[in-house]
C-alpha positions, 0 to 999 in steps of 0.5 A: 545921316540925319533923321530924315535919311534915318526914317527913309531908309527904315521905310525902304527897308519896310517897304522892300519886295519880299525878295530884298527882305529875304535876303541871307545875311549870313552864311548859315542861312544860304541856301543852295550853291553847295559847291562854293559855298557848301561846308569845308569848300575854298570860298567858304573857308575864305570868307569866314577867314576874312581872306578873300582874294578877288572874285567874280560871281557868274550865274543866272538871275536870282541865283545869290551872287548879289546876296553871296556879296552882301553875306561877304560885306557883314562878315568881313573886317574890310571896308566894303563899298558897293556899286552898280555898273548900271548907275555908276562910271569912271567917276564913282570908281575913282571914288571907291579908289581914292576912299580905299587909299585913305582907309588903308593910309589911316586905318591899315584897312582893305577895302572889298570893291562889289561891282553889281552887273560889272559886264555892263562896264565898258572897257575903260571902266574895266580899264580904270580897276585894273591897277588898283586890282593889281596892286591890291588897293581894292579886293574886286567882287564882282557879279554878272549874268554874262560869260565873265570870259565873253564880256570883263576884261581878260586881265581882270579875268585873269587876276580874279577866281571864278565861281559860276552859280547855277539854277537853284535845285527844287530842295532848295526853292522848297527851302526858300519858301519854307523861310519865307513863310517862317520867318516873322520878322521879314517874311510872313512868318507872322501871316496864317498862310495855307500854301497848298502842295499843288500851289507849291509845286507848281510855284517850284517848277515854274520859277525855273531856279529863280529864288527872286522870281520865286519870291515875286510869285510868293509875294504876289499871292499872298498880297492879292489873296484876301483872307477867309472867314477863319482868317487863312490866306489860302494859296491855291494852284489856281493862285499860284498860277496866277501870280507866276503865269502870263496867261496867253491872250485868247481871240477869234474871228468867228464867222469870217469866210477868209479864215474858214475857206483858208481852213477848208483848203488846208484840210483838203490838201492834208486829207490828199483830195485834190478835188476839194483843193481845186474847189476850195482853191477856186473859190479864194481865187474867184473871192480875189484872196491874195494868192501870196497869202495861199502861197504863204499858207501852203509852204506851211503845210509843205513843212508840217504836213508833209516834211521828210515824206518828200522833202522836195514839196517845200522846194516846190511851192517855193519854186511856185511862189518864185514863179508866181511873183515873176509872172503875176496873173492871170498866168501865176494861176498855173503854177499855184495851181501847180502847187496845191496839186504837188501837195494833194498828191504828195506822202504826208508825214507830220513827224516835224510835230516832234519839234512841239515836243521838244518845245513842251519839254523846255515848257514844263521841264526846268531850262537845262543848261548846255552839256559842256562837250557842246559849248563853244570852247573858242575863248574860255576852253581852259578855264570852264573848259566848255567844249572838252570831251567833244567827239568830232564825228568826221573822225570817225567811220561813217562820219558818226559816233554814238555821242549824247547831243541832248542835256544830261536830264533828257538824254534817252529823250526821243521827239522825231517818230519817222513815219514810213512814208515815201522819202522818210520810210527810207531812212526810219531804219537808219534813225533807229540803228544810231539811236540804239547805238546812242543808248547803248553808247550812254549805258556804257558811259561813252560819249557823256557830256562831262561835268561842268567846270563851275569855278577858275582861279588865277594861276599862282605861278609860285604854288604851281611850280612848288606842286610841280616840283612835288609832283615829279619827285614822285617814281615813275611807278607810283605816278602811274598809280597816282595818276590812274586813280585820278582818271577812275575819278577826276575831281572838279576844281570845287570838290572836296576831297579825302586822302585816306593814306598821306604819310607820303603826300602822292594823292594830296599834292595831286589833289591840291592841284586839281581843287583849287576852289575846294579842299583838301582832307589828309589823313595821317595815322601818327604825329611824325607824317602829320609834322612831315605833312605840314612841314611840307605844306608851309609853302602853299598859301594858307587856304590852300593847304590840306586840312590834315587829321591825324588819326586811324582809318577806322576812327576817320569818320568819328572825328571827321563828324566831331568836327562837322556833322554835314561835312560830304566829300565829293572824292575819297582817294586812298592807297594801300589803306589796308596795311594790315592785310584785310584778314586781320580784322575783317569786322573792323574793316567792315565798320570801317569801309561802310563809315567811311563810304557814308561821307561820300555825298550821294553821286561821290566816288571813292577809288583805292589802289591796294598793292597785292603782295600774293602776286608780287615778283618772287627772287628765286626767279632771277637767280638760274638754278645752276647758281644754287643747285637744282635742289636747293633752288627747288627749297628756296623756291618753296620757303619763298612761296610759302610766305605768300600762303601761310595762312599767319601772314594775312597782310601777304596772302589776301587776295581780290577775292577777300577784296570782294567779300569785304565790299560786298557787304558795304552797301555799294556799286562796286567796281573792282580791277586786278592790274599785273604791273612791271616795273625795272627795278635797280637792284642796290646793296643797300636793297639786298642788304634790307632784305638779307637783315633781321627783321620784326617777328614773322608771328605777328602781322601787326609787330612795329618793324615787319619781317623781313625776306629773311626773318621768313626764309629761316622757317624753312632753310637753315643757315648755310643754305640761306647764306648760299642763297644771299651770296648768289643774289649780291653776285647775281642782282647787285647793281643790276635793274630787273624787270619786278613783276607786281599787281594793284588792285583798282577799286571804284566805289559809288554810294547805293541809290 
C-alpha cells in the first residue's frame, strides 16, 4: 500500500455515512439480536473462541449481518477475506481459494470466507464454494436478505448453521441513537445535539427495525439542520419527519367539470338517488364523456359503496360493461343506464373500508413478520420449520377451527365491521360467533402461531447418534417424565437453557438436543456427577457441551452472577430439585426458588417435575392378607402408612398443597399438575433386599444414606413380625413385575409481569 492508498482510504473512512462509521466492531458494542449473539449463546461463545464453522446470516436490512461479520473478522485468528456477490464471480472465488491454500500451506492458518448478498451468486458460483466448504479449505460466512432455503444451494445449505436476524426492537433502535449521539470519534458525540422525544420517537417507529435507515434518517437531520444561536442543533418532529418520510405529492384540477360531474354522480348513486344519477348521467353522456370511464368509476363504488350488502352489483355493472363493449352505442345507452339504476337502488354497505385500516395498521405499526403455522412449509418445513402448527380447517367440523390467522401483535384486531344491510346483515351473526370463538381460542392459547425457529444447524450424524444412544437408555417411566416436561415448554434451537438437577444427564442430553445454537447450564451439587457429567459429555464437540456448574441449588444463582451478571435463561428444567422435602427448610427454599426464577428472562419458563412420595404404592397392597393374618396385615398396613404422615419425615409427607404455599409467595404465574402414574415394576432380589437392609437414621431427613423400608418399619413391628413380613414378600413379589402405582407433581412457572 503506498501513501496515496493510505490518505484514500483515511478519507473514505472520514467520509463514510454515519451508518459505516457506526458500525460495531466488537461483540460488546452490538446491539440487538440477543438470540444468537446474546451472553452465553453458541455463536457467541464460538466467536469468542475463535471456532466458527460455516455460517449463513439470514435477515432484513439493516439488521447486522454484514456488521456480525466484521466483529467476526477483528476478533478471529484466521485469515478473513471478504467479498460481494454483486461485484464478484467464479474468479475472485478462485482467488480467495488459491489464497486460502497458500495461508494454510505456509502459516497453518484457516481462512473465513465472507460472501456479502451470497443469493446473488448464480448456481455455479455456488457450485465453485461447494468443495472448498467440504473440505474445510475456507469457513463460509455468508449474508443474504433472501430465504437461504429458497435461494443458496441445498448442499451449501446443508453444511452451513443457520441464523436468521430479525427487526431491531425499539430498545435497541433507541440504543442506536444513544450511541450515535455519543460517540465522539465516529458519531456525533462531539456535536451540541437536542434530539426531541417526539423526533426521536417518530424516528424509532418509522425506520421499521432498520439501524442503517435509522442512522441515514439521523445522519440527514443533523447535516441539514444548521445550528441555533446558542449553538444547539435541534432536531424536531417536524425534522425528523423530514429526514425519514417522503412526502406525497399533492395536485388538483380545481375547477374542471370532468372531475366535478363524475363526483355528483358518484354521490348520487351512494346517497340511493336515482333521480339525480339520471341527471348527472345524462349530462356526461350529453357532454361525450366516455362511457368506459363511468363504467370504470361506478365498478369502484360497486366495490366500495356497496360491497357485501349485495355482493351481486359489481356482477352486474361488469355484465353492463361487457354488454356495452359488445353493443357500442347508441344502444350501450341501455345497459349503462341499467347499471347506475342497480346501483341507485341497491343496500349499501362500506364495510371493505376495513381494508383502509388494516393498510393504516401496517403504516404506522412496525412491519410484523408472517406467523410460522402460515408460511409455506414446501422446501424449508424441517429447518424453520415454517408451516408447523397449521390446523387445516377442512378437518374440522363445519370446516372451521378457532385458529389465529393475524401476526402475534394484532391478534384481537378487528378491521371488517358487517353492517346489517341486505346480503351482509345475513352473515353479521355468523362473523361475530367465530370471532368470539378466535378470542376465546387465543385466551386459552389454542390455535397460536408457534414461535419462530430463528437459526439451523447442519446435523451431525456423529453427535446425534451418541445423544440418541443417551436418550434411549433412559426407562421408559423416566422418559415420559422427561419428555412432559419438554412439552410444558419446548425450547427453541437458540435458547438457552438450565438443568437445575444433572446428576443423571435425563434433562441435559434432551436439552443438548433441542439447542443446538444455544447452551446448556447443568448443575450438579457434588464433584463425583460433575466428573460423571463431563466424562459423558467428551464425545460431543466442545461448543456443544454443557456448561456444568457444580454447586447447591440454593447457591445457583449467586455463582451463576459471579461469573456473568446479565446471563437470562430462556428454560429452566428441573427434577426432583427438592430432595430434601420442602418442609425441611421452607425459608430457604423460598430464597432459593425467588433467585432462581430472577434468571428466567422476562417471557422464559421454568417447569420442575417432583415426584410425591406421600402418594406412592405402599407393599402391604401386593401381599393378600391371608399370607400375613388379617391381624398383622392390619399392623404393617399402619407401620407403612405412618411413614408417609410423621410429621419427622418431611421429604415422604410434603404434599401439592406445600407446593402451593412455597410458590405462592415466589412472585410468579404459577401452574401447578398432581399426575397419578403406573408404571410395571419388575420386582428383583437385589430390590427386596434394598429394601429389607439397614438403612440411614430414620431421625434425620437430611443423614448421608436415607432409611430404608426397614429402618422405618422397626418403629412399629418387632422382629419376628418383620422377618414374617419379608419372607412373605421375597415368596410372593420376587421376580414378578407389578403394576407400581406413583404421583409427580408438573409444576409450570412464568416470571410476574
Amino acid at each position: 500500500m503506498d501513501l496515496f492508498d493510505q490518505q484514500r482510504q483515511q478519507l473514505t473512512a472520514a467520509e463514510a455515512p454515519l451508518a459505516a462509521r457506526m458500525r460495531p466492531r466488537t461483540l460488546d458494542e452490538f446491539i440487538g439480536q440477543d438470540h444468537i449473539v446474546g451472553p452465553g449463546r453458541l455463536l457467541r461463545r464460538a466467536i469468542q473462541a475463535d471456532q466458527l464453522s460455516s455460517l449463513i446470516f439470514y435477515g432484513p436490512p439493516g439488521t447486522g449481518k454484514t456488521t456480525l461479520a466484521q466483529v467476526i473478522a477483528n476478533t478471529t485468528r484466521a485469515l478473513f477475506i471478504s467479498i460481494n456477490a454483486v461485484l464478484a464471480g467464479v474468479k475472485e472465488i478462485r482467488d480467495a481459494i488459491a489464497t486460502a491454500q497458500s495461508q494454510r500451506g505456509m502459516h497453518g492458518q484457516r481462512t473465513i470466507l465472507f460472501v456479502d448478498e451470497v443469493h446473488r451468486f448464480n448456481k455455479a458460483q455456488q457450485d465453485a464454494l461447494l468443495p472448498w466448504v467440504e473440505n474445510g479449505t475456507v469457513i463460509l460466512i455468508g449474508a443474504t436478505t433472501e430465504n437461504p432455503y429458497f435461494e443458496v444451494n441445498k448442499a451449501l445449505v446443508s453444511r452451513s448453521r443457520i441464523f436468521q436476524l430479525k427487526s431491531l426492537g425499539d430498545h435497541d433502535l433507541e440504543c442506536v441513537i444513544t450511541q450515535a449521539l455519543q460517540d465522539g470519534d465516529r458519531g456525533y458525540g462531539t456535536l451540541p445535539v437536542q434530539l426531541d422525544l417526539a423526533a426521536r420517537a417518530h424516528l424509532v417507529n418509522v425506520c421499521n427495525g432498520d439501524a442503517r435507515a435509522l442512522l441515514n434518517a439521523l445522519e440527514l437531520a443533523v447535516e441539514t439542520t444548521p445550528p441555533q444561536a446558542d449553538g444547539v442543533i435541534h432536531i424536531s418532529l417536524d425534522v425528523a419527519e423530514e429526514s425519514i418520510q417522503q412526502r406525497a405529492v399533492l395536485y388538483d384540477k380545481e375547477g374542471d367539470a370532468h372531475f366535478d360531474t363524475i363526483s355528483a354522480l358518484i354521490k348520487s348513486l351512494r346517497g340511493s338517488d336515482p333521480d339525480a344519477a339520471m341527471y348527472w348521467l345524462a349530462r356526461m353522456v350529453y357532454a361525450g364523456e366516455d362511457p368506459r370511464f363511468i363504467f370504470r368509476r361506478m365498478l369502484i363504488l360497486a366495490g366500495e359503496d356497496v360491497g357485501m350488502a349485495d355482493p351481486q352489483a359489481i356482477a352486474v355493472v361488469h355484465a353492463c360493461a361487457q354488454t356495452f363493449d359488445r353493443v357500442g352505442m347508441p344502444e350501450g345507452r341501455y345497459p349503462l343506464v341499467q347499471a347506475a339504476l342497480y346501483l341507485a337502488n341497491c343496500p349499501k354497505s362500506n364495510s371493505v373500508m376495513g381494508f383502509f385500516d388494516a393498510l393504516a395498521a401496517v403504516e404506522q405499526e412496525r412491519e410484523a413478520d408472517v406467523p410460522l403455522h402460515l408460511r409455506d412449509p414446501s422446501r424449508d418445513k424441517h429447518s424453520f420449520g415454517h408451516g408447523a402448527g397449521y390446523l387445516y380447517p377442512h378437518a374440522y367440523r363445519d370446516h372451521w377451527v378457532e385458529q389465529q390467522y393475524l401476526p402475534h401483535s394484532l391478534q384481537g384486531q378487528v378491521f371488517y365491521q358487517p353492517s346489517g344491510q341486505g346480503y351482509e346483515g345475513a352473515i353479521q351473526q355468523n362473523v361475530a360467533r367465530k370471532r368470539e370463538a378466535q378470542l376465546a381460542a387465543l385466551v386459552e392459547g389454542i390455535g397460536v402461531a408457534l414461535p419462530e425457529v430463528l437459526t439451523f444447524s447442519p446435523p451431525n450424524a456423529g453427535m446425534d447418534r451418541w445423544l440418541q444412544r443417551t436418550l434411549s437408555q433412559t426407562g421408559e417411566r423416566l422418559a415420559a417424565v422427561r419428555d412432559r416436561l419438554f412439552t410444558l415448554a419446548p425450547p427453541q434451537r437458540h435458547h438457552l437453557v438450565l438443568d437445575l438437577n444433572a446428576s443423571s444427564g435425563l434433562l441435559t442430553w434432551e436439552a443438548i438436543r433441542r439447542v443446538p445454537e444455544g447452551a446448556v447450564y447443568a448443575c450438579v451439587d457434588n464433584a463425583q456427577a460433575a466428573t460423571a457429567l463431563q466424562e459423558q459429555a467428551a464425545a460431543l464437540p466442545e461448543l456443544n457441551r454443557p456448561l456444568i456448574v457444580q454447586t447447591s441449588l440454593l447457591d445457583l444463582p449467586q455463582r451463576l452472577r459471579a461469573d456473568d451478571a446479565t446471563l437470562r435463561f430462556d428454560r429452566i428444567f428441573g427434577r426432583n430439585i427438592f430432595g430434601q422435602g420442602l418442609q425441611a427448610f421452607p425459608d430457604q427454599i423460598q430464597i432459593g426458588l425467588r433467585a432462581v426464577v430472577e434468571l428466567l428472562q422476562p417471557d422464559g419458563l421454568m417447569v420442575l417435575a417432583e415426584a410425591m412420595p406421600k402418594y406412592t404404592q405402599r407393599l402391604y397392597q401386593l401381599i393378600a392378607p391371608e399370607r400375613l393374618g388379617v391381624k398383622l396385615h392390619r399392623k404393617l398396613a399402619k407401620a407403612e402408612e405412618s411413614i408417609y404422615t410423621h410429621a419427622d419425615q418431611p421429604m415422604l409427607t410434603w404434599d401439592i398443597e406445600d407446593l402451593n404455599a412455597q410458590f405462592k409467595d415466589v412472585g410468579t404465574n404459577l401452574a401447578l399438575q398432581l399426575e397419578h402414574t403406573q408404571t410395571d415394576l419388575r420386582i428383583t432380589p437385589a430390590l427386596l433386599d434394598r429394601w429389607f437392609s439397614p438403612g440411614g437414621d430414620t431421625r434425620s431427613a437430611q443423614a448421608n444414606q436415607r432409611p430404608s423400608y426397614l429402618d422405618h418399619l422397626q418403629n412399629s413391628l418387632t422382629a419376628p413380625e418383620i422377618a414374617k413380613v419379608r419372607d412373605a414378600a421375597f415368596t410372593v413379589l420376587q421376580h414378578q413385575t407389578v403394576p407400581w402405582q406413583g404421583a409427580i407433581a408438573f409444576i409450570r412457572i412464568q416470571p410476574s409481569n
